[in-house]
FIKOLZA-1660 file (N, C-alpha, C; in steps of 0.1 Angstrom, whole numbers, plus 5000, padded with zeros to 4 digits):
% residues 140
   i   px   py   pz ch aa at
   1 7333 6721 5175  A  X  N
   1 7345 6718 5183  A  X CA
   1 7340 6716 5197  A  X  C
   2 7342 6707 5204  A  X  N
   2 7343 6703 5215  A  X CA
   2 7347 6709 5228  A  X  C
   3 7341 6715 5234  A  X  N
   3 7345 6719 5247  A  X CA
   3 7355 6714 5253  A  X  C
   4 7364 6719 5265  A  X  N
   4 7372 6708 5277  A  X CA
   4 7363 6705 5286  A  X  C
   5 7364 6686 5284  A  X  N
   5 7356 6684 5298  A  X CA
   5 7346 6674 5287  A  X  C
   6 7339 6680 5273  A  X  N
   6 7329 6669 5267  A  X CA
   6 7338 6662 5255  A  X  C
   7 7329 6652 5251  A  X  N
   7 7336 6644 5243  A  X CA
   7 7327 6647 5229  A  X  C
   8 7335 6645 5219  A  X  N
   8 7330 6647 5206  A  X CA
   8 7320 6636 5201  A  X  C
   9 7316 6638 5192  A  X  N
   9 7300 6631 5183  A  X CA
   9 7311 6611 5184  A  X  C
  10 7318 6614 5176  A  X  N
  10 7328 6606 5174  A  X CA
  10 7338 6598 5190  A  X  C
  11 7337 6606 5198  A  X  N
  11 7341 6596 5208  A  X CA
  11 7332 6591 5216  A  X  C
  12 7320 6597 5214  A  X  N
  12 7306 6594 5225  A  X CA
  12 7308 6576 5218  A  X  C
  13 7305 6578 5204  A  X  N
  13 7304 6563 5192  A  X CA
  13 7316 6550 5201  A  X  C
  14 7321 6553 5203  A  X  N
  14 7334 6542 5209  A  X CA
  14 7333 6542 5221  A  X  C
  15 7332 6527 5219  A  X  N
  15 7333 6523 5236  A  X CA
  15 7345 6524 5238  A  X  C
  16 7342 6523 5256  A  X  N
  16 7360 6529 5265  A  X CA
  16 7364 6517 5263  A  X  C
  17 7376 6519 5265  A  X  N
  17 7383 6505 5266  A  X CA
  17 7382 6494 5274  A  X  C
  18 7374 6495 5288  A  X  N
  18 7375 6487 5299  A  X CA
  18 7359 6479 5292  A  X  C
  19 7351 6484 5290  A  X  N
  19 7339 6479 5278  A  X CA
  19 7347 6470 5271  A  X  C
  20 7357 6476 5261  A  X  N
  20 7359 6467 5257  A  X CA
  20 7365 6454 5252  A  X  C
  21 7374 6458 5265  A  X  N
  21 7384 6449 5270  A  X CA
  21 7374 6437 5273  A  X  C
  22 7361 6439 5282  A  X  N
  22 7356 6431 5291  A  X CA
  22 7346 6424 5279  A  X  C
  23 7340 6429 5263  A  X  N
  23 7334 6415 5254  A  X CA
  23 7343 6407 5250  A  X  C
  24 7356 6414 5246  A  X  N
  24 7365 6405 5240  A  X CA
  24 7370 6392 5247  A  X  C
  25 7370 6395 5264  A  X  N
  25 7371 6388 5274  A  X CA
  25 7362 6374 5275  A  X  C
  26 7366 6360 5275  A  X  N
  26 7353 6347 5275  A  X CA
  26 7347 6351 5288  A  X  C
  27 7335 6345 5291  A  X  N
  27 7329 6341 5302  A  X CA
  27 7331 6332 5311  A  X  C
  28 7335 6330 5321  A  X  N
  28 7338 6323 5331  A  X CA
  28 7339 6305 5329  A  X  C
  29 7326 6307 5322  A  X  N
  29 7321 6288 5317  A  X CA
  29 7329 6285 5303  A  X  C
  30 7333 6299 5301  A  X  N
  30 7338 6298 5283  A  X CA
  30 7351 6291 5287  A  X  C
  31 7358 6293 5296  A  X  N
  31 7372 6295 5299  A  X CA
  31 7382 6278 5299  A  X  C
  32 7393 6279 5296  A  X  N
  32 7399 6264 5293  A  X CA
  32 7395 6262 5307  A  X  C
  33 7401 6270 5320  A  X  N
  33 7408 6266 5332  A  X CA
  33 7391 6263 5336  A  X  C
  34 7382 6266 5336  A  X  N
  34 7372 6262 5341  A  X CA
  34 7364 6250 5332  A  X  C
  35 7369 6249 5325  A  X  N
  35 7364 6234 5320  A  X CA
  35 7372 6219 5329  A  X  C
  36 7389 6229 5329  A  X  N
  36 7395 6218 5333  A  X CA
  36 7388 6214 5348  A  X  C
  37 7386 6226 5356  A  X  N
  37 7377 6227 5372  A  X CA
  37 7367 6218 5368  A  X  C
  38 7363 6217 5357  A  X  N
  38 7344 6206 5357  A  X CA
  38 7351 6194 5357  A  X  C
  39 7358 6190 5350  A  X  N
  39 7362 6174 5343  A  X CA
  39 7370 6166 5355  A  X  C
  40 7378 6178 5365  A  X  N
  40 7387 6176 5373  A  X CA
  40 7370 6173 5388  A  X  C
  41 7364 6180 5390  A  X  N
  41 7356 6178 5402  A  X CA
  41 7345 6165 5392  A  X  C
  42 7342 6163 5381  A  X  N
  42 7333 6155 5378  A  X CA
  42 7342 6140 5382  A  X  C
  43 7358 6140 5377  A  X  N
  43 7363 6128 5379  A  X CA
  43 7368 6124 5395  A  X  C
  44 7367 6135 5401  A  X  N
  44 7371 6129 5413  A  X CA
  44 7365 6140 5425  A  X  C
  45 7357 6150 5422  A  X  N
  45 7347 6156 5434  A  X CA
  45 7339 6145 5442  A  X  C
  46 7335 6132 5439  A  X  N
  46 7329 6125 5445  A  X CA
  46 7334 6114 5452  A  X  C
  47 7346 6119 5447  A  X  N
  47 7360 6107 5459  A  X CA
  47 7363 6119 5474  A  X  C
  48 7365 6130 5470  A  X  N
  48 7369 6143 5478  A  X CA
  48 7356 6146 5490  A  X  C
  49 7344 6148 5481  A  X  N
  49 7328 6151 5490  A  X CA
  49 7319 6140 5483  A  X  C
  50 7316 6134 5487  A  X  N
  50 7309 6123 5484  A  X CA
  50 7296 6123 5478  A  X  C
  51 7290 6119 5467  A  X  N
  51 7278 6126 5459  A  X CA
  51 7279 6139 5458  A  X  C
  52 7280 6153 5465  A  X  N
  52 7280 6166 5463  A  X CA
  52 7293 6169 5453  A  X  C
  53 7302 6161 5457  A  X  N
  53 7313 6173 5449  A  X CA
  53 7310 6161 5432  A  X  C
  54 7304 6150 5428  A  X  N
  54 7300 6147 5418  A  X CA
  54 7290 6154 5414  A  X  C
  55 7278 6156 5416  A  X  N
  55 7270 6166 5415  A  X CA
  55 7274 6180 5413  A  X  C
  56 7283 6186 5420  A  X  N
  56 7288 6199 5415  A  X CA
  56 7299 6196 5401  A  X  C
  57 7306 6184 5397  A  X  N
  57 7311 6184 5384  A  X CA
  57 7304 6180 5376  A  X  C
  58 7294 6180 5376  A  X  N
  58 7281 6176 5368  A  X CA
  58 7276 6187 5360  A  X  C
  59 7271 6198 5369  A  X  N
  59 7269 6209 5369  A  X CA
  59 7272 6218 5360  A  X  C
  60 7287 6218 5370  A  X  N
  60 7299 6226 5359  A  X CA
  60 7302 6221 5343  A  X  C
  61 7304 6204 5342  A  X  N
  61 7308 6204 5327  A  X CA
  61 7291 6206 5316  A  X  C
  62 7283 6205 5325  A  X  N
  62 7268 6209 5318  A  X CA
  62 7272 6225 5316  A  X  C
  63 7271 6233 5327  A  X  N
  63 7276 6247 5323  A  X CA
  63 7289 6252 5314  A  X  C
  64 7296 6244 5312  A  X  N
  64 7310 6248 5301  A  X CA
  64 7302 6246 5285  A  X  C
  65 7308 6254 5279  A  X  N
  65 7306 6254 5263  A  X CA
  65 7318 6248 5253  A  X  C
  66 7331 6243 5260  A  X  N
  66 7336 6239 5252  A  X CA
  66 7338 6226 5250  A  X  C
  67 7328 6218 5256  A  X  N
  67 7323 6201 5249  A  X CA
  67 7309 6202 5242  A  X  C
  68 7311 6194 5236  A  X  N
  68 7297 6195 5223  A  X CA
  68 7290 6186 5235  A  X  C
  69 7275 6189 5226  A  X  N
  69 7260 6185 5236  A  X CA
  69 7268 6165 5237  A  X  C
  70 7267 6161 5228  A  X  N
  70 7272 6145 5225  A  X CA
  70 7286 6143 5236  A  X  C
  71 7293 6150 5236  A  X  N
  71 7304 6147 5245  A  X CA
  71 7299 6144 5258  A  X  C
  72 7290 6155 5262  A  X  N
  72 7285 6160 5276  A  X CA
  72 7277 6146 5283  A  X  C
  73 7272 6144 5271  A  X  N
  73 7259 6129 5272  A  X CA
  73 7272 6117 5277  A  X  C
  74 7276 6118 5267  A  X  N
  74 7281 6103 5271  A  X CA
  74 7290 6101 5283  A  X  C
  75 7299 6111 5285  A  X  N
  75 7310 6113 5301  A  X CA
  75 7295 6109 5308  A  X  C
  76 7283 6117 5311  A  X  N
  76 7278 6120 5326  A  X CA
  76 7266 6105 5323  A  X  C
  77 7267 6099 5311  A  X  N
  77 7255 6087 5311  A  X CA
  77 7262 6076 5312  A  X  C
  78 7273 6071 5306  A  X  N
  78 7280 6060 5301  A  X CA
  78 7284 6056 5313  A  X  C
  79 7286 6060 5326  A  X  N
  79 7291 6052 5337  A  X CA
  79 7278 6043 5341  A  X  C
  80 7265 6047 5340  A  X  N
  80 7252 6043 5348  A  X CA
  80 7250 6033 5336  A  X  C
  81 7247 6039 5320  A  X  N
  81 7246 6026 5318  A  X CA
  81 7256 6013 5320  A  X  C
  82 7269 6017 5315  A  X  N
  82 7274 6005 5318  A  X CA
  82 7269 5996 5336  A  X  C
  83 7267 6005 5341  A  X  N
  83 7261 5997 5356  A  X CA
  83 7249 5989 5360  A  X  C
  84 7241 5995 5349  A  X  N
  84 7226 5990 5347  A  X CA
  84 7229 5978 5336  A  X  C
  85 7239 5978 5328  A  X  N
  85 7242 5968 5318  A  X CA
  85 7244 5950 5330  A  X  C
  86 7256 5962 5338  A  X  N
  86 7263 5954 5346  A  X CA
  86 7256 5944 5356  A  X  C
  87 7242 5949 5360  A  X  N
  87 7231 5947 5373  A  X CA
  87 7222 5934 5366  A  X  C
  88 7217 5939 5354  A  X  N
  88 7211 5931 5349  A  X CA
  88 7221 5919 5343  A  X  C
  89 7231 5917 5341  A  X  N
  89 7242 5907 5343  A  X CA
  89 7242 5898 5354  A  X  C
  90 7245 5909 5367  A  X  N
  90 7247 5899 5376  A  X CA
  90 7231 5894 5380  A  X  C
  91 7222 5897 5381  A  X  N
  91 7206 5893 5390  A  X CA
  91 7206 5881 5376  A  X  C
  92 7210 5882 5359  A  X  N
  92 7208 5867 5355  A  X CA
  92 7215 5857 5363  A  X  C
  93 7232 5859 5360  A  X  N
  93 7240 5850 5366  A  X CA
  93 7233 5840 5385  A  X  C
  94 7231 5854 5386  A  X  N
  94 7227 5848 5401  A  X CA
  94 7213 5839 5404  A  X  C
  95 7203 5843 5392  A  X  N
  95 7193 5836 5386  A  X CA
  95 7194 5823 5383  A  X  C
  96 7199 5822 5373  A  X  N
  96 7207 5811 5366  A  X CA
  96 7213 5801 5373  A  X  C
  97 7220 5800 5386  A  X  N
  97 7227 5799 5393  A  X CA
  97 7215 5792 5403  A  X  C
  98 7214 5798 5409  A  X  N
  98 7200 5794 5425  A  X CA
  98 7189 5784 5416  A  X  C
  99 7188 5785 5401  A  X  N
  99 7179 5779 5397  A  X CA
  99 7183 5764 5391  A  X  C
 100 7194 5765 5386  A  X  N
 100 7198 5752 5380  A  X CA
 100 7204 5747 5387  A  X  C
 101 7207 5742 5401  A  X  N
 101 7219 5736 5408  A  X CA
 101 7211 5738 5421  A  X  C
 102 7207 5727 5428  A  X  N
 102 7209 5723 5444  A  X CA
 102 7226 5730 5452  A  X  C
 103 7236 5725 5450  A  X  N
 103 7244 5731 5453  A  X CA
 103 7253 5736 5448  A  X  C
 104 7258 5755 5460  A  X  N
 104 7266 5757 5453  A  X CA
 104 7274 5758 5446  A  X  C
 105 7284 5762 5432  A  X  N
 105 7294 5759 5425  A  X CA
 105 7300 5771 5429  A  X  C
 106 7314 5769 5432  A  X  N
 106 7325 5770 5439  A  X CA
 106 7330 5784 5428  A  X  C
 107 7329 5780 5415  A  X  N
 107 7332 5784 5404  A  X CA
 107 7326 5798 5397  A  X  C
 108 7311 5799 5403  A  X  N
 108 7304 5808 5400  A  X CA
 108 7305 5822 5411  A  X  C
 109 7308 5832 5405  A  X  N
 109 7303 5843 5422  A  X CA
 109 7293 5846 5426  A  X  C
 110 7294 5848 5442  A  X  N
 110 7284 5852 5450  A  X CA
 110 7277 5864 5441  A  X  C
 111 7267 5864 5447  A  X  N
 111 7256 5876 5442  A  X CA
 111 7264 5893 5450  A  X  C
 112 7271 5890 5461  A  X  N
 112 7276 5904 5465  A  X CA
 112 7292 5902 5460  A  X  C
 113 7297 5890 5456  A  X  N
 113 7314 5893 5448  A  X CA
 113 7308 5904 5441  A  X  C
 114 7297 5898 5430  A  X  N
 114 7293 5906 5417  A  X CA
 114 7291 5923 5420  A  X  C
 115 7284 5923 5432  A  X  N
 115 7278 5934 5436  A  X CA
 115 7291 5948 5442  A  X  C
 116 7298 5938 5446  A  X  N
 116 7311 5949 5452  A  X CA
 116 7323 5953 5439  A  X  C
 117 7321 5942 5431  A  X  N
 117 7330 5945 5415  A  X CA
 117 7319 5954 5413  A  X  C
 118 7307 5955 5410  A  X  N
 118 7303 5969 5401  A  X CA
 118 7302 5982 5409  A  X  C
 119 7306 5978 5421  A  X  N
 119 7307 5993 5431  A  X CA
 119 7319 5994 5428  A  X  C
 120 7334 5987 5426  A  X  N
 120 7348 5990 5422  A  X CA
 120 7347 5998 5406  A  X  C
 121 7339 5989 5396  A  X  N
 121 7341 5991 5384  A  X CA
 121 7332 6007 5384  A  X  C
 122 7324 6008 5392  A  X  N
 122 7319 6025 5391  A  X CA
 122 7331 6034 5397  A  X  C
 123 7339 6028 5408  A  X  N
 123 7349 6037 5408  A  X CA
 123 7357 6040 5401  A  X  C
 124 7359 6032 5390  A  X  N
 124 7365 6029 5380  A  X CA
 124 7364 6044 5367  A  X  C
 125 7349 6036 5365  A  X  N
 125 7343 6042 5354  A  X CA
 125 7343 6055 5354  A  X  C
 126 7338 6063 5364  A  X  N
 126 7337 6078 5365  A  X CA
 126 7349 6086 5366  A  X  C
 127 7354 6082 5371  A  X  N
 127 7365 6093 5374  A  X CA
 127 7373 6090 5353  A  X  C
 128 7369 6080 5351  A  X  N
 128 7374 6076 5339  A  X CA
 128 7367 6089 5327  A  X  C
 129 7357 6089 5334  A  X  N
 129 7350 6099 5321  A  X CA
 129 7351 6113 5323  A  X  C
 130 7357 6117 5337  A  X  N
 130 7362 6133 5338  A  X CA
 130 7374 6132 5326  A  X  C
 131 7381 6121 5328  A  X  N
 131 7396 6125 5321  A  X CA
 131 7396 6121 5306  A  X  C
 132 7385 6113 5304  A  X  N
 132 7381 6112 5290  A  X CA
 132 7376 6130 5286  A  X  C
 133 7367 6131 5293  A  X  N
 133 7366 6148 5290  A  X CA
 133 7379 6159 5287  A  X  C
 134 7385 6156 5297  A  X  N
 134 7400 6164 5298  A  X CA
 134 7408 6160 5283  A  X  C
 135 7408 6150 5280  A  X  N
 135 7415 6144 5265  A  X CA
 135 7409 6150 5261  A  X  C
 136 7396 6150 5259  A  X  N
 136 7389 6157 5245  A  X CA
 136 7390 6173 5240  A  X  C
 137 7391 6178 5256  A  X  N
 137 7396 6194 5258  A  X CA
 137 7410 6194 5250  A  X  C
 138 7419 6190 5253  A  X  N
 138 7434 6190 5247  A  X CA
 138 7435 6197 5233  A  X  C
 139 7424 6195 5222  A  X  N
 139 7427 6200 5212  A  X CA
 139 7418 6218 5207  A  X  C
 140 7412 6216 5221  A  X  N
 140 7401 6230 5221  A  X CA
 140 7414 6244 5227  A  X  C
% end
């Protein structure tokens, strides 16, 4: 029998409650609301702080566990490729262009039209793939 004051063989075995309240509890990165924090600063931290607050939703949706490795890839790659897709587009066109024709065509765009559409279409793109992320959360 147990003294007042000690605990028996049997309650030593059981964790207290605040133990085990706190495994049952996710982890910070586990959490919906902090995934929504990643998707939300990846799609528009870099409109708010410029490169840094992109870089910090980078971070974050790398740190979250509730998008698969493949989700993670394509949100934070798919805007650069499509840009590098985009680059090597316009340096043909404008190739193409300077090369076959003495004079301008009126019809073709400048090398910086092209250049200021892929700085628009990156604004485009990113913020597009925070909320592509956020869709994909909806059923987690």
């Amino acid at each position: 029998m147990a003294k007042p004051g000690e605990r028996s063989a049997v309650t030593a075995e059981m964790p207290s409650e605040a133990a085990a309240s706190t495994r049952t509890r996710p982890p910070l990165a586990e959490s919906r609301g902090f995934a929504i924090a990643a998707a939300l600063a990846l799609a528009f931290g870099g409109i708010v702080v410029p490169v840094l607050g992109w870089c910090a939703g980078v971070i974050m949706v790398l740190m979250s566990g509730l998008w698969r490795r493949a989700e993670k890839l394509i949100a934070l790659t798919l805007p650069f490729v499509v840009a590098a897709l985009a680059a090597v587009c316009i340096s043909l066109i404008t190739q193409a262009s300077a090369d076959g024709a003495q004079a301008r065509n009126p019809l073709i765009p400048a090398s910086y039209d092209l250049w200021n559409s892929l700085v628009l279409f990156e604004v485009v793109l990113i913020p597009a793939s925070g909320l592509w992320l956020l869709w994909r959360l909806r059923r987690r």
